[in-house]
C-alpha positions in Angstrom: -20.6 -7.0 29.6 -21.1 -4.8 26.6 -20.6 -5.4 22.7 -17.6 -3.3 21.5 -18.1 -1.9 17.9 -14.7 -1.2 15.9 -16.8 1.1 13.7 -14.4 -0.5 10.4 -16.4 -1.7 7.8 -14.1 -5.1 7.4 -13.8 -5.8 10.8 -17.5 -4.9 11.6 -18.9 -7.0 9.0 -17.6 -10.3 10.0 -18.6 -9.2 13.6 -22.3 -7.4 12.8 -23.0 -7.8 16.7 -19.7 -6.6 17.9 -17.2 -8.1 20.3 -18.5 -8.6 23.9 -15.7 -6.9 26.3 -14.3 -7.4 28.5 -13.0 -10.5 26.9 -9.5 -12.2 25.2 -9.0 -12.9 21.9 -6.3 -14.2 20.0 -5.3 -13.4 16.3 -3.3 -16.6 14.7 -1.9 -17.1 11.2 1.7 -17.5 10.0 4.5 -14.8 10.8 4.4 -11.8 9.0 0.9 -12.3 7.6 -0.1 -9.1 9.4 -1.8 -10.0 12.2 -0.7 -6.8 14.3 -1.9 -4.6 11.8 -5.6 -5.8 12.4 -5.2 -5.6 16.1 -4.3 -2.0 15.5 -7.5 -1.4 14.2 -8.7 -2.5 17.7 -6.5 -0.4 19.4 -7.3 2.5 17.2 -11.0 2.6 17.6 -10.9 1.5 21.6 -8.7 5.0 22.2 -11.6 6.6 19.9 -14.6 5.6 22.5 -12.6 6.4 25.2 -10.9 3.5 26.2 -7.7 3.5 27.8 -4.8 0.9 26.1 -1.6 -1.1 27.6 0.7 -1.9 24.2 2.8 -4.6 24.5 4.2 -4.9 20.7 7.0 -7.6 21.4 8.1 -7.8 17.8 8.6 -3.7 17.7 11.6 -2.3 19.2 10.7 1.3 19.1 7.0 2.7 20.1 7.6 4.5 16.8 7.2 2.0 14.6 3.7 1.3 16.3 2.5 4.7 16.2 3.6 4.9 12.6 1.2 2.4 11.3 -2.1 3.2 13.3 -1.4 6.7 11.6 -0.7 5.7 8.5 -3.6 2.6 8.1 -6.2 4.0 11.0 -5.4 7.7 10.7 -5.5 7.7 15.0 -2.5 9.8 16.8 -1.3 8.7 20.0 -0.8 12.2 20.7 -4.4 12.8 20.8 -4.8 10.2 23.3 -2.8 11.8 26.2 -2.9 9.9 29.5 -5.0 6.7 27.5 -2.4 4.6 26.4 0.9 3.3 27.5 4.1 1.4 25.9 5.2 -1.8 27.7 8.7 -2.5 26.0 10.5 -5.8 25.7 14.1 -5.1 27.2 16.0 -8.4 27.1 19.2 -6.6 29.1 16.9 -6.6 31.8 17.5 -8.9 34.9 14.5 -11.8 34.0 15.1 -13.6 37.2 14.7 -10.4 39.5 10.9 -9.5 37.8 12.1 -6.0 37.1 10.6 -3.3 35.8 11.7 0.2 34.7 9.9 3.4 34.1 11.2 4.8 31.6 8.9 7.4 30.7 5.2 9.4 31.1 3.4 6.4 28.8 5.9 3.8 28.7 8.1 1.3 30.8 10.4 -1.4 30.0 10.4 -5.1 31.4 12.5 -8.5 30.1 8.8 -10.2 30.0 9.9 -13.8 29.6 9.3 -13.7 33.4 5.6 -13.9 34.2 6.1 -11.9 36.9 7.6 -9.3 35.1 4.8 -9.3 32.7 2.4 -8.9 35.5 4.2 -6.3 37.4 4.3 -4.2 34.1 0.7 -4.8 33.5 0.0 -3.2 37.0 2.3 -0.3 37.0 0.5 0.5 33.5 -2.7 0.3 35.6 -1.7 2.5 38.0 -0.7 5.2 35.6 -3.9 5.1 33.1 -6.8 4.8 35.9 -10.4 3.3 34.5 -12.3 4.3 32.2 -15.7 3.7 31.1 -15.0 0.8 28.6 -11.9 -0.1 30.5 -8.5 -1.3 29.6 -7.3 -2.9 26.5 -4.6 -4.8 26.7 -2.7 -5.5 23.4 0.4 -7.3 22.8 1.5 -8.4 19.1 4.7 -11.2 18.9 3.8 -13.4 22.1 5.5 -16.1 20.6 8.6 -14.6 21.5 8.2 -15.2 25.3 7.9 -19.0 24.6 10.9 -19.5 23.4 12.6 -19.0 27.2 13.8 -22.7 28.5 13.8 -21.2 32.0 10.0 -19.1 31.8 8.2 -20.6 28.4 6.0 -23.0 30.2 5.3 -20.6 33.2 4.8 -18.1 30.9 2.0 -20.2 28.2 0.3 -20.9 31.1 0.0 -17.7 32.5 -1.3 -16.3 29.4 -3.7 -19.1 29.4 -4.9 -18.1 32.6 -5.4 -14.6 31.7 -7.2 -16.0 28.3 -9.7 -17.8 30.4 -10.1 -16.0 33.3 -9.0 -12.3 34.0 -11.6 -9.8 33.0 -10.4 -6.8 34.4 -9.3 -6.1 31.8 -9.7 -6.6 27.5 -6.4 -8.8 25.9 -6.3 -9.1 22.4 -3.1 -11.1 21.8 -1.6 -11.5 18.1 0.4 -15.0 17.7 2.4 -16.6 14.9 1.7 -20.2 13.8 4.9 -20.8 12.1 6.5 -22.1 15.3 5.3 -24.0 18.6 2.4 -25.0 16.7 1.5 -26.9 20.6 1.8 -24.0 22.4 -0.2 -21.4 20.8 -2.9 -24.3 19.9 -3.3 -24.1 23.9 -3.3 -20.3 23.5 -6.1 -20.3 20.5 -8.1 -22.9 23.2 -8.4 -20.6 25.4 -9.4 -17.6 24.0 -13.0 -16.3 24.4 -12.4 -15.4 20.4 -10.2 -16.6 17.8 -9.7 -14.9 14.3 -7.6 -16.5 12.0 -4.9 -14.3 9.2 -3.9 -15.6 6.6 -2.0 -14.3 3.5 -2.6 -15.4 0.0 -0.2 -15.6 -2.8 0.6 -14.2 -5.3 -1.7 -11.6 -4.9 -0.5 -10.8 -1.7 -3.1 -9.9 0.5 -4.2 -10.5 3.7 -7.5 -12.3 4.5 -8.9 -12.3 7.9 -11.8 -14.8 9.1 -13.5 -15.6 12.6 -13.7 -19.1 14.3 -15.3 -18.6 17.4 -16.8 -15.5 18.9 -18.4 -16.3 22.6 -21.9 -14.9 23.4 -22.3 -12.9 19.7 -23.2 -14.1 16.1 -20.7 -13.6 13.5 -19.9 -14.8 10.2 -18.3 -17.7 8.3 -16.9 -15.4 5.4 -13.2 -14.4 4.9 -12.7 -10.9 4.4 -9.7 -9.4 2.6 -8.5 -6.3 4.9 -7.2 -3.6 2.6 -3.6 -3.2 3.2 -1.1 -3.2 0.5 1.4 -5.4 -0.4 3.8 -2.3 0.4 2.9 -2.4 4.3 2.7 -6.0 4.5 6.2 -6.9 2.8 7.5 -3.9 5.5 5.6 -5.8 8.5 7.2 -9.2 7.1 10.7 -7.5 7.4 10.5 -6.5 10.5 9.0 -10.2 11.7 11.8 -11.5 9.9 14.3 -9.1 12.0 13.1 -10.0 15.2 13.3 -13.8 14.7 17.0 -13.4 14.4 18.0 -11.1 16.8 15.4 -11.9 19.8 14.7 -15.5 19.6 18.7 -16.8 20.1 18.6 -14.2 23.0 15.7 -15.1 24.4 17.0 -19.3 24.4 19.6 -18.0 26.5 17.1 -17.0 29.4 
């Protein structure tokens, strides 16, 4: 195990030791606080040291939008990353029962991910495609809450991400979930994370503070730290939270 350093000042200071990788942690706080943004800062600075990342942005329906705000808030291309990272897309038209998934380019496949085994197939055929690397794989997925929302998968689903919380280390997860809803289910998902950060925003000034709970074999500290996004990105982050909400989670009761 080694101590990843995100090399940003915010992040680093509530973390002076770093994070000890590989490793799971989860990023709670209310929807549309922000909480992906500050796992892109993750993301960012893994591709920077040579790591290789699977992106599993549930809430984003285009790789686009992703790639727009690591360039806009981390200044980090994808394109400068060729062959380290690779798009895992939520595709609800997908077959769920038959654990499908499609290639659908170089870096990026598509999967209907309320299905465990879905998820896990698309995990591997990322894998397969990226090959190791020295600080290994980081796996990050924004929106899980979505998957819970399944009558047929939620449960098998929740506690297949808590197994992976607690137990796989092949790999790195950093997982980004919304408090607003199934407060149960991601309290089972914060329990089992090595680490657990909580977002928050405050009104009316609008920003978005960030403060760690638990961090497993590493110090850290107790203060909240105000990451320095404007209200500009936030308020575009909360519509596009908003806009998933209505249009995946009726879909995704259907399943």
């Amino acid at each position: 195990m080694l101590n990843f350093h995100s090399n940003i000042e915010w992040l680093d200071r509530l973390m002076p030791e770093g994070i000890p990788v590989p490793s799971s942690t989860v990023i709670s706080g209310p929807g549309g606080s922000g909480k992906p943004l500050i796992g892109l800062a993750v993301v960012a600075s893994w591709l920077r040291q040579g790591g290789k990342v699977i992106l599993v942005p549930l809430q984003y329906p285009d790789p686009t939008f992703t790639a727009q705000d690591m360039a806009t808030l981390y200044h980090a291309q994808f394109s400068d990353y060729p062959g380290s990272y690779f798009f895992i897309k939520l595709d609800l038209d997908l077959d769920a029962a038959a654990a499908g998934v499609e290639r659908s380019g170089g870096d990026e496949a598509r999967a209907n991910l309320v299905n465990p085994e879905s998820w896990v197939r698309a995990l591997d055929l990322a894998d397969a495609a990226l090959g190791p690397s020295p600080l290994g794989t980081l796996v990050y997925s924004s929106g899980l809450n979505l998957l819970l929302f399944s009558p047929t998968y939620g449960e098998r689903m929740l506690s297949h991400l808590e197994t992976t919380l607690r137990e796989d280390r092949r790999r790195t997860h950093l997982f980004a979930v919304s408090s607003s809803a199934l407060k149960e289910q991601v309290a089972r998902l914060e329990q089992a994370a090595d680490h657990l950060m909580f977002a928050q925003m405050i009104q009316p000034e609008q920003r978005l503070h960030l403060r760690v709970a638990r961090l497993r074999a590493a110090s850290f500290r107790t203060e909240t730290v105000v990451v320095p996004f404007g209200p500009e990105v936030l308020a575009a982050l909360r519509e596009m939270a908003d806009t998933s909400r209505v249009t995946q989670i009726p879909a995704i009761r259907k399943i």
